[in-house]
MOPAC internal coordinates of N, CA, C and O (Angstrom, degrees):
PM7 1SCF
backbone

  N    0.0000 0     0.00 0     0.00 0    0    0    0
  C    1.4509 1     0.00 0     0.00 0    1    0    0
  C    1.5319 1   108.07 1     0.00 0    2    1    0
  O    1.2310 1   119.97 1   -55.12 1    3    2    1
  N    1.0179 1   117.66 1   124.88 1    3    2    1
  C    1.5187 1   120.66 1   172.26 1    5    3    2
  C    1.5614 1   120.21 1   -67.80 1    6    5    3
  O    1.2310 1   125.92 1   -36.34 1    7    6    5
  N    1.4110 1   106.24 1   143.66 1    7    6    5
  C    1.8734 1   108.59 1  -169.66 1    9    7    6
  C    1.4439 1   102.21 1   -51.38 1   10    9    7
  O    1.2310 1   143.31 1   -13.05 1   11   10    9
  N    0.8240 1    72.33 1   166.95 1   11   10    9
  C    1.7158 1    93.67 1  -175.25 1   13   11   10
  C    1.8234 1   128.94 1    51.15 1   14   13   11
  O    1.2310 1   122.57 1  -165.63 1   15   14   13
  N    1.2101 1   112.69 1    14.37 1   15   14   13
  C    1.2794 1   133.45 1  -179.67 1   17   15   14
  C    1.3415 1   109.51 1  -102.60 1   18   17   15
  O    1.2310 1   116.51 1   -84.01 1   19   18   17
  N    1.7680 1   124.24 1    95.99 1   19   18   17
  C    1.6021 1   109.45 1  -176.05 1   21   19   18
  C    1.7279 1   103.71 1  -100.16 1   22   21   19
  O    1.2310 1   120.95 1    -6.76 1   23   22   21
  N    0.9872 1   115.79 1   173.24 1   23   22   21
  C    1.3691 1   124.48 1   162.23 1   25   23   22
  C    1.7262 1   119.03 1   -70.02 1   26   25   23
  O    1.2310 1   126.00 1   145.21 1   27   26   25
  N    1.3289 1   106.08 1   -34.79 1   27   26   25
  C    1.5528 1    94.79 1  -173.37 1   29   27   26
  C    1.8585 1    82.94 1  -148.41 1   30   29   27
  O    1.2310 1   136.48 1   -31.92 1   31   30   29
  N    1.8252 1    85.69 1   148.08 1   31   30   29
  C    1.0335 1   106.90 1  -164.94 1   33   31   30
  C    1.7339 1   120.76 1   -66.75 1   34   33   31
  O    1.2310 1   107.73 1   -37.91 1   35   34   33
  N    1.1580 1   140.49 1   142.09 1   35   34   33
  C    1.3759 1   161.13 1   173.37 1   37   35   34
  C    1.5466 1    93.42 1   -41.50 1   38   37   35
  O    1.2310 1   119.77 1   -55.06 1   39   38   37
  N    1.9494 1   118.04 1   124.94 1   39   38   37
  C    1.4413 1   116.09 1   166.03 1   41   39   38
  C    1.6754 1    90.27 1  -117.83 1   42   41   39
  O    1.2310 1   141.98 1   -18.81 1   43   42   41
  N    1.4937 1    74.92 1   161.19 1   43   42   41
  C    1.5770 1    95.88 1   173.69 1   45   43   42
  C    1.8591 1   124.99 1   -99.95 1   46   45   43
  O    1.2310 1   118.77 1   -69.13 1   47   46   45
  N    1.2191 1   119.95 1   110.87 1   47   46   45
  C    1.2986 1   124.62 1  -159.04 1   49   47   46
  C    1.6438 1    98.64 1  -138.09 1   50   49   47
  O    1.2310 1   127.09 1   -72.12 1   51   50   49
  N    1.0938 1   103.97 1   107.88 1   51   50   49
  C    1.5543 1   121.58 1   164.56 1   53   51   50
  C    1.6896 1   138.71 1  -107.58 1   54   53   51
  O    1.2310 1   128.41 1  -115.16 1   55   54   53
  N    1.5332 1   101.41 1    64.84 1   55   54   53
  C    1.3291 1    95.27 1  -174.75 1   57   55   54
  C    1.4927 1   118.41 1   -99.70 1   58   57   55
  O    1.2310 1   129.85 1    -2.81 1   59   58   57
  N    1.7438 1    98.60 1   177.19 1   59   58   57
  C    1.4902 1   118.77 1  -166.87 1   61   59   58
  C    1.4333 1   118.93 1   -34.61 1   62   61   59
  O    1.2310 1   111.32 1   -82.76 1   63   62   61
  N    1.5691 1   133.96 1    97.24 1   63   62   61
  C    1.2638 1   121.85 1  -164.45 1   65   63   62
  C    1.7826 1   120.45 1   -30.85 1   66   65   63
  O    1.2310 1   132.03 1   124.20 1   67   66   65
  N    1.5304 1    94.37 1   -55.80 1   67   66   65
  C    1.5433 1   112.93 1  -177.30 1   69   67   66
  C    1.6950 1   105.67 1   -41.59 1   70   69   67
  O    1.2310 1   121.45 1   118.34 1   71   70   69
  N    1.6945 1   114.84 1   -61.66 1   71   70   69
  C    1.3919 1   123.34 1   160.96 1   73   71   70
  C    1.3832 1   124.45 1   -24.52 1   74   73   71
  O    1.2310 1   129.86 1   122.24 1   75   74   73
  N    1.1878 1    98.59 1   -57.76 1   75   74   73
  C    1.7147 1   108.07 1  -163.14 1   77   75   74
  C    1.6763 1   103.39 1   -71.87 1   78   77   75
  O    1.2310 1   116.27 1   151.01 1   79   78   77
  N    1.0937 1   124.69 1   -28.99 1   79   78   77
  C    1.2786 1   153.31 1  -167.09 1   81   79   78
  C    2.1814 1    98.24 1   -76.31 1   82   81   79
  O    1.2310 1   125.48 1   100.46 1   83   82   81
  N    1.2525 1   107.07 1   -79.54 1   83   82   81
  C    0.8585 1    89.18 1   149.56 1   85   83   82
  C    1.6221 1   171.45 1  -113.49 1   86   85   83
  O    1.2310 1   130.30 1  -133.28 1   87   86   85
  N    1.7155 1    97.74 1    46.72 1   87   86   85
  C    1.2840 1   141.02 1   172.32 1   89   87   86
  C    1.7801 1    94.58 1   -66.19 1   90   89   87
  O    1.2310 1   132.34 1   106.17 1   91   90   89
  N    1.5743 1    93.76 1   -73.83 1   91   90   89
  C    1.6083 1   117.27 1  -178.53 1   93   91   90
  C    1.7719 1   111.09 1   -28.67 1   94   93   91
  O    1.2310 1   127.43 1   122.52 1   95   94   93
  N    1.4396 1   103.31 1   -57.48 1   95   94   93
  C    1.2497 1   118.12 1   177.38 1   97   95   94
  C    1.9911 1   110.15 1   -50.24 1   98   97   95
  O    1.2310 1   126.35 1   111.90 1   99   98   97
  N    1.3501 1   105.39 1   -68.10 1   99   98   97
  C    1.5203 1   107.13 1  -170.32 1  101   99   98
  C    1.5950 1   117.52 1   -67.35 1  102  101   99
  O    1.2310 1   115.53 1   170.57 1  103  102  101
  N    1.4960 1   126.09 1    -9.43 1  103  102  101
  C    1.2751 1   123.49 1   153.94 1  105  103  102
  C    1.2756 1   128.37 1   -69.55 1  106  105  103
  O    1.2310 1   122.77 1   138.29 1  107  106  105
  N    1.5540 1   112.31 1   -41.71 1  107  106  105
  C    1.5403 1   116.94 1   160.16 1  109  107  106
  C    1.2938 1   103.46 1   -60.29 1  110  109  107
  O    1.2310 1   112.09 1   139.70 1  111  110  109
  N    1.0900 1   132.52 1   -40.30 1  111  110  109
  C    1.7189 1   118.83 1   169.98 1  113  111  110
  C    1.7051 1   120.01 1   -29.11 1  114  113  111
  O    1.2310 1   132.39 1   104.73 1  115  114  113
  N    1.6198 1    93.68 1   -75.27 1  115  114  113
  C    1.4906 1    91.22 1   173.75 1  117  115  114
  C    1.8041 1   135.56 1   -86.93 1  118  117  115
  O    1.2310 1   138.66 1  -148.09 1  119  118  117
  N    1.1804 1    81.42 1    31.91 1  119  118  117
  C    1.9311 1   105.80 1  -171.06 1  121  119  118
  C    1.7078 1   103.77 1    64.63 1  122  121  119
  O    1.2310 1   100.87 1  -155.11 1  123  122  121
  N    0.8550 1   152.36 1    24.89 1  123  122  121
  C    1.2169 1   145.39 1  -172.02 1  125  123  122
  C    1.9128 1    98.78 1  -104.87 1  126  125  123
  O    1.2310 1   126.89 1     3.35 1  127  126  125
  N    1.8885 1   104.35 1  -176.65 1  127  126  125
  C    1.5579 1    85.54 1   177.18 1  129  127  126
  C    1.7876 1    86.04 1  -143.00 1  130  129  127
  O    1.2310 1   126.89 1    -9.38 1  131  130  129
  N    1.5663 1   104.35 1   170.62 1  131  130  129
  C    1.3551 1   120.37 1  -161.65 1  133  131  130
  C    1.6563 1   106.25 1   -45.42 1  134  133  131
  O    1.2310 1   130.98 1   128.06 1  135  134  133
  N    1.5464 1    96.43 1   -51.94 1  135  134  133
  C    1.8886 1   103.29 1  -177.71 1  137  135  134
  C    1.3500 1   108.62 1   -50.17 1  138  137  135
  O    1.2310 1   115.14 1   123.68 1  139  138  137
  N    1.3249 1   126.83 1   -56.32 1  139  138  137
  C    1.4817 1   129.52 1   176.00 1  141  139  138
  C    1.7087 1   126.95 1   -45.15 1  142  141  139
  O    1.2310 1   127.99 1   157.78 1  143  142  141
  N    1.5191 1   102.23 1   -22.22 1  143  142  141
  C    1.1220 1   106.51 1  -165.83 1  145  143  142
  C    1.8669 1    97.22 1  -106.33 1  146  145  143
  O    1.2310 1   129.73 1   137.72 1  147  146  145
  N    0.9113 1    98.85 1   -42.28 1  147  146  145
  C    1.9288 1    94.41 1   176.49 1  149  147  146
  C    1.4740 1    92.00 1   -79.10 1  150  149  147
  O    1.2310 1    99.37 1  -172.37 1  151  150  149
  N    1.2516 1   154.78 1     7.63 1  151  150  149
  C    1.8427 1   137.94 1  -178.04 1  153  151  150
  C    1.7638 1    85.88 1  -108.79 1  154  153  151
  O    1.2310 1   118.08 1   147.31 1  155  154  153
  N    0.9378 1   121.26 1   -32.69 1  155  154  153
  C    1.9984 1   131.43 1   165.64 1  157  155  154
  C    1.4933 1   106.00 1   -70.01 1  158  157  155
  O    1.2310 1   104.92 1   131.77 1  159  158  157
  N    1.3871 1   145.50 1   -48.23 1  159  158  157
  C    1.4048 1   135.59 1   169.09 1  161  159  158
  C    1.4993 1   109.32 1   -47.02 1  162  161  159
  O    1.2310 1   130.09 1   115.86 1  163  162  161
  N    1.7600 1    98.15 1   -64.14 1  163  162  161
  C    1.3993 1    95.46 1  -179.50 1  165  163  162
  C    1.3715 1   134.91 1   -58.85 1  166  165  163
  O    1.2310 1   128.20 1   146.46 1  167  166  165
  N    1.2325 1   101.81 1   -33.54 1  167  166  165
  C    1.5890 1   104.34 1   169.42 1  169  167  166
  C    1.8662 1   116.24 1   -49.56 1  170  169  167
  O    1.2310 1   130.38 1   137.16 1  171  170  169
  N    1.2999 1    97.58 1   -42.84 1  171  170  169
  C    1.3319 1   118.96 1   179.45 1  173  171  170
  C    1.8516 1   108.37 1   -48.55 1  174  173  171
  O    1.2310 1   129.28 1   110.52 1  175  174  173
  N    1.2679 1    99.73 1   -69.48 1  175  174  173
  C    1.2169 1   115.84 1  -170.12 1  177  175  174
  C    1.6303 1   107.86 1   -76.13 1  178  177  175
  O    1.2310 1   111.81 1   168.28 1  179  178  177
  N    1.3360 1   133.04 1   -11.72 1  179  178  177
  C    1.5312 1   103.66 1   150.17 1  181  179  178
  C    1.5289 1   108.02 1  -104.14 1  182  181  179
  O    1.2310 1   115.05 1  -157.40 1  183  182  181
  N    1.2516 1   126.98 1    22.60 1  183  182  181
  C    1.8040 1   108.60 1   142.00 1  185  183  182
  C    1.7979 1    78.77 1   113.39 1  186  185  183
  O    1.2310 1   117.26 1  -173.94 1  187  186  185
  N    1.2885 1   122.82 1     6.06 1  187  186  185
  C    1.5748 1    93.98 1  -178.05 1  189  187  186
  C    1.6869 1   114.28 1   -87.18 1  190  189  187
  O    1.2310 1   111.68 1   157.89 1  191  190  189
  N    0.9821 1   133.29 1   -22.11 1  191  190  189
  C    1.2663 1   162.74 1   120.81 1  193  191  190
  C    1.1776 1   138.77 1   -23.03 1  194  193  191
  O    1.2310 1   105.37 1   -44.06 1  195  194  193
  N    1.3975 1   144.70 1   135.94 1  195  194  193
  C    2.0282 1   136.24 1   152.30 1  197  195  194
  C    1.0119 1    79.68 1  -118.45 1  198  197  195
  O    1.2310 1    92.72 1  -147.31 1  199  198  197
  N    1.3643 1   164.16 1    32.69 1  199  198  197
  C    1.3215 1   142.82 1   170.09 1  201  199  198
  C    1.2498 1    93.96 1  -145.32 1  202  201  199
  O    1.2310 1   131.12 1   -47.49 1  203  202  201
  N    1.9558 1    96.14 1   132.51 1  203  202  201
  C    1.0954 1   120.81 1   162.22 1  205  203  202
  C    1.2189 1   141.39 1  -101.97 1  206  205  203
  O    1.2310 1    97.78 1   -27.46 1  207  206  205
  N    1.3598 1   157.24 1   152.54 1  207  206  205
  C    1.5371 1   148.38 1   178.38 1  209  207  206
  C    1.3893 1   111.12 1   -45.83 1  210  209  207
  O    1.2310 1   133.41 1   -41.83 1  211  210  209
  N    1.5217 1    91.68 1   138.17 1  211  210  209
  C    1.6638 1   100.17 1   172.73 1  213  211  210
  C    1.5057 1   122.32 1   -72.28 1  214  213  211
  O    1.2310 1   114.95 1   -54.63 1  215  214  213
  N    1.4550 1   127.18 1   125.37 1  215  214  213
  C    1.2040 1   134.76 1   174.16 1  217  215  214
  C    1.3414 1   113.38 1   -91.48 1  218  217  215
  O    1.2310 1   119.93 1   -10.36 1  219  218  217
  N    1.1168 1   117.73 1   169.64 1  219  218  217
  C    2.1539 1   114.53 1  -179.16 1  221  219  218
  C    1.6973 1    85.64 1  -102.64 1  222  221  219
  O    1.2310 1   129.26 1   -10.34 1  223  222  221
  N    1.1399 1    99.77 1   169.66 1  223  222  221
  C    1.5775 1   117.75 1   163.37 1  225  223  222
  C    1.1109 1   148.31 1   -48.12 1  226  225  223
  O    1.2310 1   101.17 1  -104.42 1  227  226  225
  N    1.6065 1   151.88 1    75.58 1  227  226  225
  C    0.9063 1   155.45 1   141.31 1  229  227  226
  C    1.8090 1   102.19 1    66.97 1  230  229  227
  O    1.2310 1   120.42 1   -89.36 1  231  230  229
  N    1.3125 1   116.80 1    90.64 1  231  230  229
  C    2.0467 1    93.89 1   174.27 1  233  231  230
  C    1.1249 1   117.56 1   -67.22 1  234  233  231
  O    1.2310 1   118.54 1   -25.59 1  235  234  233
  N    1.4321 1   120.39 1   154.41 1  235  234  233
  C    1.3401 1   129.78 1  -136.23 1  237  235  234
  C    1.9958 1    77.46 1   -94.02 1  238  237  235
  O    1.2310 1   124.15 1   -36.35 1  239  238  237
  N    1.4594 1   109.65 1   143.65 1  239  238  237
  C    1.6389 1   108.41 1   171.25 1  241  239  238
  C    1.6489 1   112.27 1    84.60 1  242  241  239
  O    1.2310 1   126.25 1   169.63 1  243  242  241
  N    1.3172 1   105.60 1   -10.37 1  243  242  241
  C    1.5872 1   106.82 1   179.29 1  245  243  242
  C    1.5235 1   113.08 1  -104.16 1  246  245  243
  O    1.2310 1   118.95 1   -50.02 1  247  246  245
  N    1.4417 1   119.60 1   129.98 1  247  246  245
  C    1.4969 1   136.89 1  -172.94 1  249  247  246
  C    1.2433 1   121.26 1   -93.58 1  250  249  247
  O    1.2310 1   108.92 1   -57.06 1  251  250  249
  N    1.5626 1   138.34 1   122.94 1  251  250  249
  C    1.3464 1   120.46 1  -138.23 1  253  251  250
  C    1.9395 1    82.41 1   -96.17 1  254  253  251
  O    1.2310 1   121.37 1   -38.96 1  255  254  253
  N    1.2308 1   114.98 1   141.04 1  255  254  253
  C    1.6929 1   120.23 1   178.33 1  257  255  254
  C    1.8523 1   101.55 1  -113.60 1  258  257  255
  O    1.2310 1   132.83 1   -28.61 1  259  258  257
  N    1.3532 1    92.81 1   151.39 1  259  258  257
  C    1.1793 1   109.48 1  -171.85 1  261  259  258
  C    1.7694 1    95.07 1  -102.91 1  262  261  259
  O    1.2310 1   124.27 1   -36.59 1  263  262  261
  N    1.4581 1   109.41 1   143.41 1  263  262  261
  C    1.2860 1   123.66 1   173.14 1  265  263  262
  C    1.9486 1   114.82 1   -86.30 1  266  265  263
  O    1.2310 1   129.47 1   -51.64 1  267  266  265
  N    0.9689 1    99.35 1   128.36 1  267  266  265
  C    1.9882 1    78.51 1   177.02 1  269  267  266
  C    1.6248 1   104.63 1  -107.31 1  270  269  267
  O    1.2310 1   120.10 1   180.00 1  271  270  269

């Protein structure tokens, strides 16, 4: 396949720097990588799936916050 020629087209996804940041972090946790883990949500979330991606553990001292 020649550069710059993908199979499926480029989406646009802009999340919370802080998020993405440490999103980035907890996939290298479980060796996996960001694409793998949102193409596993989604699968999830239109019903093709009951299983979701593995996350690492909770850091010890950190409070889970709700976004409004």
């Amino acid at each position: 396949m020649p550069a710059g020629v993908h199979l499926k087209r480029a989406r646009t996804y802009r999340p919370d720097p802080d998020v993405y940041e440490r999103a980035r972090e907890a996939v290298q946790a479980v060796d996996s990588t960001m694409n793998e883990h949102i193409n596993a949500f989604l699968l999830w979330l239109v019903h093709e799936t009951d299983e979701l991606p593995e996350r690492p553990p909770k850091p010890a001292g950190r409070s889970r916050q709700r976004r409004s």
